[in-house]
N, CA, C and O atoms as a GROMACS GRO file, in nm:
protein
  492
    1UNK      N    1   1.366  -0.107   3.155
    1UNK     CA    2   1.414  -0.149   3.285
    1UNK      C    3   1.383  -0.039   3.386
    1UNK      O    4   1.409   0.081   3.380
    2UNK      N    5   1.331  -0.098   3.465
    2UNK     CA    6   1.307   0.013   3.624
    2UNK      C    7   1.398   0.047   3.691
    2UNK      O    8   1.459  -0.057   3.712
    3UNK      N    9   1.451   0.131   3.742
    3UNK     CA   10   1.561   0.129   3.835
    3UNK      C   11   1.534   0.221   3.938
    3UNK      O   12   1.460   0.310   3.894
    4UNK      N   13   1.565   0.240   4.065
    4UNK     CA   14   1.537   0.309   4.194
    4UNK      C   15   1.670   0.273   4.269
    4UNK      O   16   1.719   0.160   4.272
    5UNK      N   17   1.700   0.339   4.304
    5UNK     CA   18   1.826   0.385   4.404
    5UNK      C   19   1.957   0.262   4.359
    5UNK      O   20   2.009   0.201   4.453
    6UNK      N   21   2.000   0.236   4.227
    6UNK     CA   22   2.018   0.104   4.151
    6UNK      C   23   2.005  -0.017   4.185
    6UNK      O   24   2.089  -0.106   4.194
    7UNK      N   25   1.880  -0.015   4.206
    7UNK     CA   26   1.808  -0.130   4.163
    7UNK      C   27   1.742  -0.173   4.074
    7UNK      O   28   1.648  -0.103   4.033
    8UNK      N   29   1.764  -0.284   4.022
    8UNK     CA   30   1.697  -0.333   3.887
    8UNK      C   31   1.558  -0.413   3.980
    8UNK      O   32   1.570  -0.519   4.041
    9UNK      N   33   1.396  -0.311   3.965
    9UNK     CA   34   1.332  -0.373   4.028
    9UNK      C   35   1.303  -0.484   3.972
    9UNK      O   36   1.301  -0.577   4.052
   10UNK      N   37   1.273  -0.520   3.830
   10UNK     CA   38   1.208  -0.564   3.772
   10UNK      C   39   1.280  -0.737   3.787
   10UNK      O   40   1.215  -0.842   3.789
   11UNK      N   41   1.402  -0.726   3.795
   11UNK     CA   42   1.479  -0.860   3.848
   11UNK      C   43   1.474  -0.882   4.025
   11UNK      O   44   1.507  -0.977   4.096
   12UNK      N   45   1.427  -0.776   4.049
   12UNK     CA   46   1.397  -0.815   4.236
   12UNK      C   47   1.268  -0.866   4.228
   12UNK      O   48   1.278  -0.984   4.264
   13UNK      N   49   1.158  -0.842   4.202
   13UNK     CA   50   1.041  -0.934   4.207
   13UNK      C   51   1.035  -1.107   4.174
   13UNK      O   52   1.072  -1.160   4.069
   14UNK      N   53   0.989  -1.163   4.273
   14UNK     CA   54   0.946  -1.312   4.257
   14UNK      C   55   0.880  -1.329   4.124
   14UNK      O   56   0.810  -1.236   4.086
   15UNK      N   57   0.893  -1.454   4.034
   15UNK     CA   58   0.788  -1.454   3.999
   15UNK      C   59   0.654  -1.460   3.986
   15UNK      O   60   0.636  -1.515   4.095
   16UNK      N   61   0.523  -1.447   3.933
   16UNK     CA   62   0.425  -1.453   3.995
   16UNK      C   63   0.355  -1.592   3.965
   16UNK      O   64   0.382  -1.643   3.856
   17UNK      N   65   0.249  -1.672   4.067
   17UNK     CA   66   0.249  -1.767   4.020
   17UNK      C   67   0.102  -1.804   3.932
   17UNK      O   68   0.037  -1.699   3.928
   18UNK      N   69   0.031  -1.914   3.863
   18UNK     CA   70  -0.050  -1.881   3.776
   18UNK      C   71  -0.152  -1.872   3.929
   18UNK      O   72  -0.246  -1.792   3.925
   19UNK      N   73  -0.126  -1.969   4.081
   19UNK     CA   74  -0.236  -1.963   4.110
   19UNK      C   75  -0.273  -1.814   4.192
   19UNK      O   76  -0.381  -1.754   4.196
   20UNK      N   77  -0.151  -1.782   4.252
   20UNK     CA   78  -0.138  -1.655   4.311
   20UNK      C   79  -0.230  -1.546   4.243
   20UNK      O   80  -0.300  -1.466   4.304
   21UNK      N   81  -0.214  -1.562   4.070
   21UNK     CA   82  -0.256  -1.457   3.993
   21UNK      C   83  -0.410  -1.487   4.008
   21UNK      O   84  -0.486  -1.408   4.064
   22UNK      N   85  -0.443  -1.584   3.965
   22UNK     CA   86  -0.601  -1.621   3.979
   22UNK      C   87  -0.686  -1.607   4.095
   22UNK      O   88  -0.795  -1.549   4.094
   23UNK      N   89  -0.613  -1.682   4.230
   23UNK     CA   90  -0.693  -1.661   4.331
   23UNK      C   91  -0.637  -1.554   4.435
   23UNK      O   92  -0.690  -1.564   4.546
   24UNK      N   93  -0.548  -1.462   4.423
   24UNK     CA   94  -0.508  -1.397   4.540
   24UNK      C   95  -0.448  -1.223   4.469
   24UNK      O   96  -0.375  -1.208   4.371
   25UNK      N   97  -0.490  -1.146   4.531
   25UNK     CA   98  -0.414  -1.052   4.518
   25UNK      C   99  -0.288  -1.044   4.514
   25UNK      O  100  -0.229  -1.130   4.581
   26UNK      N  101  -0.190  -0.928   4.427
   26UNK     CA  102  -0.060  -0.978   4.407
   26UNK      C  103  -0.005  -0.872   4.548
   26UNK      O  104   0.111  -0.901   4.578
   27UNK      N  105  -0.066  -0.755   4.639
   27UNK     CA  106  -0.023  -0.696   4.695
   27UNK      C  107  -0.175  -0.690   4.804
   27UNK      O  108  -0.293  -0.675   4.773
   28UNK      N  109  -0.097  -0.712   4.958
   28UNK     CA  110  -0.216  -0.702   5.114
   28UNK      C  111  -0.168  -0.620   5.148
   28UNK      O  112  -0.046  -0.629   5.166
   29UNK      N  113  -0.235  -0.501   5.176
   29UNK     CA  114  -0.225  -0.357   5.232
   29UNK      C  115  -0.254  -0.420   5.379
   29UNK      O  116  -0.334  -0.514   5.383
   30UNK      N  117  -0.189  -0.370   5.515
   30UNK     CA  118  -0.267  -0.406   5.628
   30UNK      C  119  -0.257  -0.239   5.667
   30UNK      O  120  -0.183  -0.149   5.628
   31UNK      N  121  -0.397  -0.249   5.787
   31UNK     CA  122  -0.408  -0.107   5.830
   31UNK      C  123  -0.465  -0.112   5.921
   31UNK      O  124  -0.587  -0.096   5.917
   32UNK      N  125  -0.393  -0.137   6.053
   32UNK     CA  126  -0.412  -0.094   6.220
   32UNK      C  127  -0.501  -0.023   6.229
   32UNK      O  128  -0.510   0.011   6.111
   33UNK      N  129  -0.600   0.042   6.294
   33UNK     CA  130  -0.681   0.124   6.341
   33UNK      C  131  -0.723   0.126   6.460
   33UNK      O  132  -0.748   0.015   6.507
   34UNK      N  133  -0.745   0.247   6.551
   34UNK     CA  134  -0.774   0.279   6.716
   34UNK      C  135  -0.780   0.444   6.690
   34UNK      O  136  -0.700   0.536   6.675
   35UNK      N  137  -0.941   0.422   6.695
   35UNK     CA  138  -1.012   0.567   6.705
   35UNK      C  139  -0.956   0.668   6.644
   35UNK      O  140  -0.906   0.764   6.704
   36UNK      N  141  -0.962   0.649   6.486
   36UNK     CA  142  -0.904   0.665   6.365
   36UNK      C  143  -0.977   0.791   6.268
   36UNK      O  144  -0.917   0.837   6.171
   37UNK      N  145  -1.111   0.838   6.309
   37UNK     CA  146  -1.209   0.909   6.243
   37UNK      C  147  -1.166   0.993   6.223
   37UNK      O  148  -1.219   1.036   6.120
   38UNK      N  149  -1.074   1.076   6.265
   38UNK     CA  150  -1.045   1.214   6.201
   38UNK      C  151  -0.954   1.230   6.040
   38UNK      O  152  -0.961   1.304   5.942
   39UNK      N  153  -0.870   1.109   6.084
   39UNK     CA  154  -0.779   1.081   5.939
   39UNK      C  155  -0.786   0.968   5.868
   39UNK      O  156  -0.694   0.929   5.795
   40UNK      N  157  -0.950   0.882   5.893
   40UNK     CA  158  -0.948   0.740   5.848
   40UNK      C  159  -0.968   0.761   5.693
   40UNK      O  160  -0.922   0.696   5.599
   41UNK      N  161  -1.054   0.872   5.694
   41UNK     CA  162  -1.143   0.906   5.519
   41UNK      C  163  -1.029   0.917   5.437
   41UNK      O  164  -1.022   0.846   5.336
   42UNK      N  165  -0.918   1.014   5.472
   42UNK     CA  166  -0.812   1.039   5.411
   42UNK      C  167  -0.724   0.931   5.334
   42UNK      O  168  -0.678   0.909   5.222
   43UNK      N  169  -0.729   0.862   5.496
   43UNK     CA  170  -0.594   0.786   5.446
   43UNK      C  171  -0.670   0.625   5.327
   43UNK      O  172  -0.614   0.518   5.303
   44UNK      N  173  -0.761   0.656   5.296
   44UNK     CA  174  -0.870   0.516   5.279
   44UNK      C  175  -0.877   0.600   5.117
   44UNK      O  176  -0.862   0.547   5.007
   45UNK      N  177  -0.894   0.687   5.134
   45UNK     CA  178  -0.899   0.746   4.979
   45UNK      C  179  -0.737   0.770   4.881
   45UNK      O  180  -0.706   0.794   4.764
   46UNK      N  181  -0.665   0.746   5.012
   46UNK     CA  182  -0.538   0.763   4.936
   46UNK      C  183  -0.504   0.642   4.842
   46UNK      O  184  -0.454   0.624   4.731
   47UNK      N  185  -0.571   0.549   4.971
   47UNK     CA  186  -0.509   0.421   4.943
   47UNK      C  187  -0.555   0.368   4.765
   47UNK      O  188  -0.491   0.328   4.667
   48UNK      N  189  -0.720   0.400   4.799
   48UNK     CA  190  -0.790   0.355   4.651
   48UNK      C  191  -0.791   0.422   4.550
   48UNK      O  192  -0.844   0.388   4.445
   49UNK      N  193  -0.714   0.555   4.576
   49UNK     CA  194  -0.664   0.612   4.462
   49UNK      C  195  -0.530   0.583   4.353
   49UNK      O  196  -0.504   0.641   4.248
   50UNK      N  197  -0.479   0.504   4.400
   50UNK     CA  198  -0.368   0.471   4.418
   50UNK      C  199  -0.410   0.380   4.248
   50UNK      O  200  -0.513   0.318   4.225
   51UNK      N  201  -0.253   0.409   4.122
   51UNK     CA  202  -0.327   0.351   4.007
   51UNK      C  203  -0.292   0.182   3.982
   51UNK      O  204  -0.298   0.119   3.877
   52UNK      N  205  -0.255   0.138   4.119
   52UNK     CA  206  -0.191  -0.018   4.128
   52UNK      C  207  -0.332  -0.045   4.191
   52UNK      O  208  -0.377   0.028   4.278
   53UNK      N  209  -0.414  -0.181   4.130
   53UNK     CA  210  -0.569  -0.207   4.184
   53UNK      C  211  -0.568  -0.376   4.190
   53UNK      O  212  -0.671  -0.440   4.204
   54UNK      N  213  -0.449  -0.430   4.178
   54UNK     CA  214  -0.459  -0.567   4.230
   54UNK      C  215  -0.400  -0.573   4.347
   54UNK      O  216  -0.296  -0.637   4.357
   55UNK      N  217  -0.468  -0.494   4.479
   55UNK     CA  218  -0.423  -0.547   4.642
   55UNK      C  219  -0.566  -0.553   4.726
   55UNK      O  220  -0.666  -0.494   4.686
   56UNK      N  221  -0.564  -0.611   4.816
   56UNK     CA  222  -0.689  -0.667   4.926
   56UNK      C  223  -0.618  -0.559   5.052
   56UNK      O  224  -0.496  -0.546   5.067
   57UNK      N  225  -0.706  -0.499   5.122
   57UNK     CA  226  -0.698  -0.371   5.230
   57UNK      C  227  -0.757  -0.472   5.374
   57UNK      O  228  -0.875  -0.487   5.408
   58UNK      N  229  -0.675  -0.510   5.418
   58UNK     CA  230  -0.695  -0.530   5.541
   58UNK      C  231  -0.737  -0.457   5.651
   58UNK      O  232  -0.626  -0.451   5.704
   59UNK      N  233  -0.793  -0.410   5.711
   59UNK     CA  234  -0.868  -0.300   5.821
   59UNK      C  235  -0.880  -0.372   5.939
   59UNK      O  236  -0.975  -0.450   5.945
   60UNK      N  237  -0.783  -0.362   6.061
   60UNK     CA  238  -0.832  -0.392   6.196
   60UNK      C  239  -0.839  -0.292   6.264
   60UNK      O  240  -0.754  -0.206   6.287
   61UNK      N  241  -0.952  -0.301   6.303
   61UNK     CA  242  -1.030  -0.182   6.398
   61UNK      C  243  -1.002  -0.229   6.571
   61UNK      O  244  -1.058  -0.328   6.619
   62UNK      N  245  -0.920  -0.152   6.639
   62UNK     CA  246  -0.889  -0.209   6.764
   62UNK      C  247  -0.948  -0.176   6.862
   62UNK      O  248  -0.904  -0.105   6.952
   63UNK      N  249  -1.132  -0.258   6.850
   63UNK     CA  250  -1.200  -0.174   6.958
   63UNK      C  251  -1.251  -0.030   6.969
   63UNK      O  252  -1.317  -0.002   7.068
   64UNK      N  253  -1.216   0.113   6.830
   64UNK     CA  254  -1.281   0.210   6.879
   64UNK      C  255  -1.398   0.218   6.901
   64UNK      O  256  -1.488   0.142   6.867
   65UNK      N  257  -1.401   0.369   6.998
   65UNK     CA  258  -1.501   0.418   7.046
   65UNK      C  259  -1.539   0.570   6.971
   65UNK      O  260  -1.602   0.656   7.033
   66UNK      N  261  -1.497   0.588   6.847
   66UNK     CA  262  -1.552   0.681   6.766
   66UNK      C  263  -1.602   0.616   6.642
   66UNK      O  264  -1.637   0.499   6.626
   67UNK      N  265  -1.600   0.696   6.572
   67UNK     CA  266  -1.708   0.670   6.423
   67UNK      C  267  -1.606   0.577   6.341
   67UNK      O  268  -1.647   0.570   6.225
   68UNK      N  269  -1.512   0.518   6.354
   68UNK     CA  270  -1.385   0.438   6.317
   68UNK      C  271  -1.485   0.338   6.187
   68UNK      O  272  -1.482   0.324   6.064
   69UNK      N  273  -1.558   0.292   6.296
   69UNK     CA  274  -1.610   0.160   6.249
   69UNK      C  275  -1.725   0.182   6.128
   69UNK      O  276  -1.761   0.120   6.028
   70UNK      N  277  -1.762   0.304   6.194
   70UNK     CA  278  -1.895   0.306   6.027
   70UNK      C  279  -1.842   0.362   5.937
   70UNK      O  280  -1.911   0.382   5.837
   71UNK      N  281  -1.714   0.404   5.938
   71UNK     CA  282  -1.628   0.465   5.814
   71UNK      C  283  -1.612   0.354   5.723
   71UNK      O  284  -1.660   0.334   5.612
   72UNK      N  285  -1.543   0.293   5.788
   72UNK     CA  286  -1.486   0.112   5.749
   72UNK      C  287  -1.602   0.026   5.715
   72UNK      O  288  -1.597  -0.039   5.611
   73UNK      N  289  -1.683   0.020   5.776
   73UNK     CA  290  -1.777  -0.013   5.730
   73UNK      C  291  -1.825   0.015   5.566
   73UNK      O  292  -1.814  -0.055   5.466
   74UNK      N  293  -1.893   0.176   5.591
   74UNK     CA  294  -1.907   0.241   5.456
   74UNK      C  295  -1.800   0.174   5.318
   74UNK      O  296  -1.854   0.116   5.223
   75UNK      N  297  -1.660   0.191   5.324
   75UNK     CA  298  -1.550   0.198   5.280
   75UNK      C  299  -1.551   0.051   5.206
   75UNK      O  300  -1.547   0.040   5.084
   76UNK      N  301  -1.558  -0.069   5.306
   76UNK     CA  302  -1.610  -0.263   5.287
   76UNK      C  303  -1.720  -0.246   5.170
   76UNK      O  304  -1.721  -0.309   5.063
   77UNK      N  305  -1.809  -0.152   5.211
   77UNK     CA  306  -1.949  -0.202   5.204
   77UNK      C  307  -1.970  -0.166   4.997
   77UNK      O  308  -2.049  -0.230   4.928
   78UNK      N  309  -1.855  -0.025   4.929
   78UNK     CA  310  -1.818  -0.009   4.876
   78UNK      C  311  -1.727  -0.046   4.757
   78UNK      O  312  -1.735  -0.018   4.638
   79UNK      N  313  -1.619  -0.132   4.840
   79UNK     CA  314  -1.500  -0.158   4.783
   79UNK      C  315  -1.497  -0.338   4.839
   79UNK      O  316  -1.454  -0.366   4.951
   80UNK      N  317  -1.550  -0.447   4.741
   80UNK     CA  318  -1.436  -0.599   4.742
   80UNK      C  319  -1.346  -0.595   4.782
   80UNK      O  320  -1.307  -0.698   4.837
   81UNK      N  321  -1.264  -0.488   4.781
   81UNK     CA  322  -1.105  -0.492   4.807
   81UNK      C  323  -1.070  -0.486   4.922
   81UNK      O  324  -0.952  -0.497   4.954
   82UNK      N  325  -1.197  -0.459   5.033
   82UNK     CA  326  -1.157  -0.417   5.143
   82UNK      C  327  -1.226  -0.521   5.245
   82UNK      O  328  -1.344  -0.557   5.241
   83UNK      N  329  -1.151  -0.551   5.316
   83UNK     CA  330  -1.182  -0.636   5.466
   83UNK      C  331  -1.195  -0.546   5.581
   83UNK      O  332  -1.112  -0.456   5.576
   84UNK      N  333  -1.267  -0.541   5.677
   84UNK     CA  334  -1.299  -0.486   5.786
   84UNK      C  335  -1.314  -0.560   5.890
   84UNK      O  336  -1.428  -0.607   5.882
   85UNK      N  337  -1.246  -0.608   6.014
   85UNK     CA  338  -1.252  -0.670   6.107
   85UNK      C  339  -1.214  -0.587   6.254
   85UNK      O  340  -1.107  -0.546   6.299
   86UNK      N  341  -1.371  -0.583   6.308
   86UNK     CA  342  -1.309  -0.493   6.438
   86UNK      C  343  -1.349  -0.584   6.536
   86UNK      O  344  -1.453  -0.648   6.524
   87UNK      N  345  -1.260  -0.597   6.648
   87UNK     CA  346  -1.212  -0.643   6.772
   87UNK      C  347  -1.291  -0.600   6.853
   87UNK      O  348  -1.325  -0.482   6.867
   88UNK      N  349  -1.340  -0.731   6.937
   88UNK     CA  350  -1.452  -0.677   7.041
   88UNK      C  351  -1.373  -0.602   7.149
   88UNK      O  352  -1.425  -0.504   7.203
   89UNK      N  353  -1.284  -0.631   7.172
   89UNK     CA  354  -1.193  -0.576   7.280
   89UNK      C  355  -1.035  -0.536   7.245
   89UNK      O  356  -0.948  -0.593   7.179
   90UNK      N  357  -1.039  -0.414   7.319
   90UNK     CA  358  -0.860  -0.377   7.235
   90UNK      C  359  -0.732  -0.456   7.260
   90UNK      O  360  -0.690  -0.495   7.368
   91UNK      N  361  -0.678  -0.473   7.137
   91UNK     CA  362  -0.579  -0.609   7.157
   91UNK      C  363  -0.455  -0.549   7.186
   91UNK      O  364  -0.348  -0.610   7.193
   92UNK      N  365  -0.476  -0.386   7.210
   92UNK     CA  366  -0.338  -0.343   7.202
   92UNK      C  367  -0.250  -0.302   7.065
   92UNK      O  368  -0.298  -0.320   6.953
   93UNK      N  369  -0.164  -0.264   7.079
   93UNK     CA  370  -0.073  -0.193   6.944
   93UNK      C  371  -0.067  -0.310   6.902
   93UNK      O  372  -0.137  -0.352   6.810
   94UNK      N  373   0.034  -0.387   6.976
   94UNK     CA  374   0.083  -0.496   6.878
   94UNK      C  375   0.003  -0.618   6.884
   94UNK      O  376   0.025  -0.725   6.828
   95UNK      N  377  -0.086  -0.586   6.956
   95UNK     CA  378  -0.208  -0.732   6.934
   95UNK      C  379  -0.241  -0.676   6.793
   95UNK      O  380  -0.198  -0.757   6.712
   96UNK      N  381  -0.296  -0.580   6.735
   96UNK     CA  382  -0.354  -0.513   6.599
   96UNK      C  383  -0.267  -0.524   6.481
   96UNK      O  384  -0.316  -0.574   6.380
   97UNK      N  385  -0.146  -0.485   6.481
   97UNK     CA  386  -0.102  -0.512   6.388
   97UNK      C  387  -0.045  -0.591   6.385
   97UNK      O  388   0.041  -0.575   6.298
   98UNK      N  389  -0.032  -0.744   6.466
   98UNK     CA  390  -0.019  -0.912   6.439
   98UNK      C  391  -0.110  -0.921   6.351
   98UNK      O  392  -0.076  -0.950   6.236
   99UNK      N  393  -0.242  -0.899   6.382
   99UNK     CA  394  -0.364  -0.952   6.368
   99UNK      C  395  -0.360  -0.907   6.153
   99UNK      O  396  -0.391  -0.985   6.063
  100UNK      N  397  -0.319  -0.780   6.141
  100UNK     CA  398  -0.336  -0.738   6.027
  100UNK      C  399  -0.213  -0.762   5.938
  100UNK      O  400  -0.224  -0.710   5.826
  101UNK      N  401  -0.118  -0.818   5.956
  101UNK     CA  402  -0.010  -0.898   5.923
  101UNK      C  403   0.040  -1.056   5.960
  101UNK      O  404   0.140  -1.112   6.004
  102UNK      N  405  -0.082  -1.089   5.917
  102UNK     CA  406  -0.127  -1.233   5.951
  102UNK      C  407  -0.050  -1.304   5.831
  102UNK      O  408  -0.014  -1.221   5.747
  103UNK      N  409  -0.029  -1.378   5.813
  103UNK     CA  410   0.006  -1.471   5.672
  103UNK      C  411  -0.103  -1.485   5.560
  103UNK      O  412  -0.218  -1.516   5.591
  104UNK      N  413  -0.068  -1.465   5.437
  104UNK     CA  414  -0.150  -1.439   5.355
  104UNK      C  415  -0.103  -1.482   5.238
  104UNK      O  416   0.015  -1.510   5.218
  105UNK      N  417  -0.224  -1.491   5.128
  105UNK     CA  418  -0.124  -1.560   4.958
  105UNK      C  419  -0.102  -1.462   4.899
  105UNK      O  420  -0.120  -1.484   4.779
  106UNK      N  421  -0.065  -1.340   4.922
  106UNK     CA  422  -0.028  -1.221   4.833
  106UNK      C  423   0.133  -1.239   4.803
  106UNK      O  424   0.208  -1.302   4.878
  107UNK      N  425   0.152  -1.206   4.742
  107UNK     CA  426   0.317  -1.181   4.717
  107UNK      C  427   0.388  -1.082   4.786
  107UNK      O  428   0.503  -1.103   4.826
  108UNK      N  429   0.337  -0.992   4.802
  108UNK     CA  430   0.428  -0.897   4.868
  108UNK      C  431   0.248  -0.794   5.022
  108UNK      O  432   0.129  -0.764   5.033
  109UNK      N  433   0.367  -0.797   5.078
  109UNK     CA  434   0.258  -0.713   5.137
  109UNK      C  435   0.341  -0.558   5.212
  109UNK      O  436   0.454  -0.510   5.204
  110UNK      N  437   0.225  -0.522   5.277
  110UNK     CA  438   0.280  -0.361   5.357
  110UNK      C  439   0.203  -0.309   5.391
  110UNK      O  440   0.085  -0.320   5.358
  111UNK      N  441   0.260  -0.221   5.484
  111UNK     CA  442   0.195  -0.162   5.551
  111UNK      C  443   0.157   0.019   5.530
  111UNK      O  444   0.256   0.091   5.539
  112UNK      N  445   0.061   0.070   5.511
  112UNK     CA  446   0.060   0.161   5.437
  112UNK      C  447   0.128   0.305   5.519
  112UNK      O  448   0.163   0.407   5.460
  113UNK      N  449   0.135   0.288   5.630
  113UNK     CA  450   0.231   0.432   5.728
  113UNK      C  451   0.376   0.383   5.730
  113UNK      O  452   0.444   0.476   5.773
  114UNK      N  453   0.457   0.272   5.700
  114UNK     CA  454   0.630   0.262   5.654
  114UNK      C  455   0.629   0.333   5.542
  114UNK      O  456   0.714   0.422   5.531
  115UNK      N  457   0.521   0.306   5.422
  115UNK     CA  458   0.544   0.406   5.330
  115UNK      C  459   0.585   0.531   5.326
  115UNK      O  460   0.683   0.589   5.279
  116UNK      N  461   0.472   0.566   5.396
  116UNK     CA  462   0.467   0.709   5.438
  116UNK      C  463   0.626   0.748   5.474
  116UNK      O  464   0.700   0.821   5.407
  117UNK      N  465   0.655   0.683   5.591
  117UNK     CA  466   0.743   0.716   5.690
  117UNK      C  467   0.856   0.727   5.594
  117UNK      O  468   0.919   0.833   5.602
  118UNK      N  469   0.908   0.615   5.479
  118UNK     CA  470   1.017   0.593   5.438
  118UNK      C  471   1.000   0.685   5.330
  118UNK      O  472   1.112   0.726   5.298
  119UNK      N  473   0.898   0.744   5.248
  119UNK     CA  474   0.910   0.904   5.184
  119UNK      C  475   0.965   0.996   5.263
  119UNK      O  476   1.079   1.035   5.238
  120UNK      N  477   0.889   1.051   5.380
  120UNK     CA  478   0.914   1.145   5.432
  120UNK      C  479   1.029   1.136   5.464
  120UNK      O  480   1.104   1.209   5.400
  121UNK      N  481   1.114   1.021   5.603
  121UNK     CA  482   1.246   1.039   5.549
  121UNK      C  483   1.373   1.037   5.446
  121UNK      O  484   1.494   1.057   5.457
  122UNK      N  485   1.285   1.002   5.340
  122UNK     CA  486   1.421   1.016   5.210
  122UNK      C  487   1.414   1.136   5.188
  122UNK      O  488   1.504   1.179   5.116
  123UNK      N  489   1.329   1.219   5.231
  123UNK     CA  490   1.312   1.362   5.177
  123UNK      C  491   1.399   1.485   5.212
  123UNK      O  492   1.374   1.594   5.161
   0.00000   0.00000   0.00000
């Protein structure tokens, strides 16, 4: 049994379904982006390092004007797992991350900087 802050995770998860399992990732990473090049490599290697490998990486690129896009590019061009969609024009904060928290058949999804955020503050 798993447990985290007492929780029994393993009874908090949905079940999974046969088609979910077959055609959809069980976890959608989404990941905002706006002229992102200095910490895009980083945070893109964290992600695929990561030893959980059934999730799809959503990438919206909001319009930059640095090397954002041929990172992401590179990164797609590499990894199935990864989607890359950049915006001819900037949609704004929250035009971007609508766009990358769209409805999807994954079971669970997230966003990969709450993570972050919700380590650093338990810390």
């Amino acid at each position: 049994m798993t447990q985290q802050a007492g929780l029994n995770l393993e009874a908090e998860q949905p079940p999974i379904t046969a088609t979910v399992a077959q055609n959809s990732p069980r976890l959608v990473l989404g990941l905002p982006v706006y002229n992102g090049e200095d910490y895009l490599r980083v945070a893109l290697d964290s992600i695929l390092a990561q030893t959980y490998t059934d999730f799809h990486l959503v990438i919206g690129d909001n319009a930059s004007t640095d090397a954002t896009s041929a990172i992401c590019q590179e990164y797609a061009a590499r990894d199935q797992r990864i989607s890359y969609h950049r915006h001819q024009k900037n949609l704004g904060c929250g035009g971007n991350h609508n766009f990358v928290f769209q409805p999807n058949d994954a079971t669970y999804f997230i966003n990969p900087a709450i993570k972050e955020n919700a380590f650093y503050s338990a810390a």
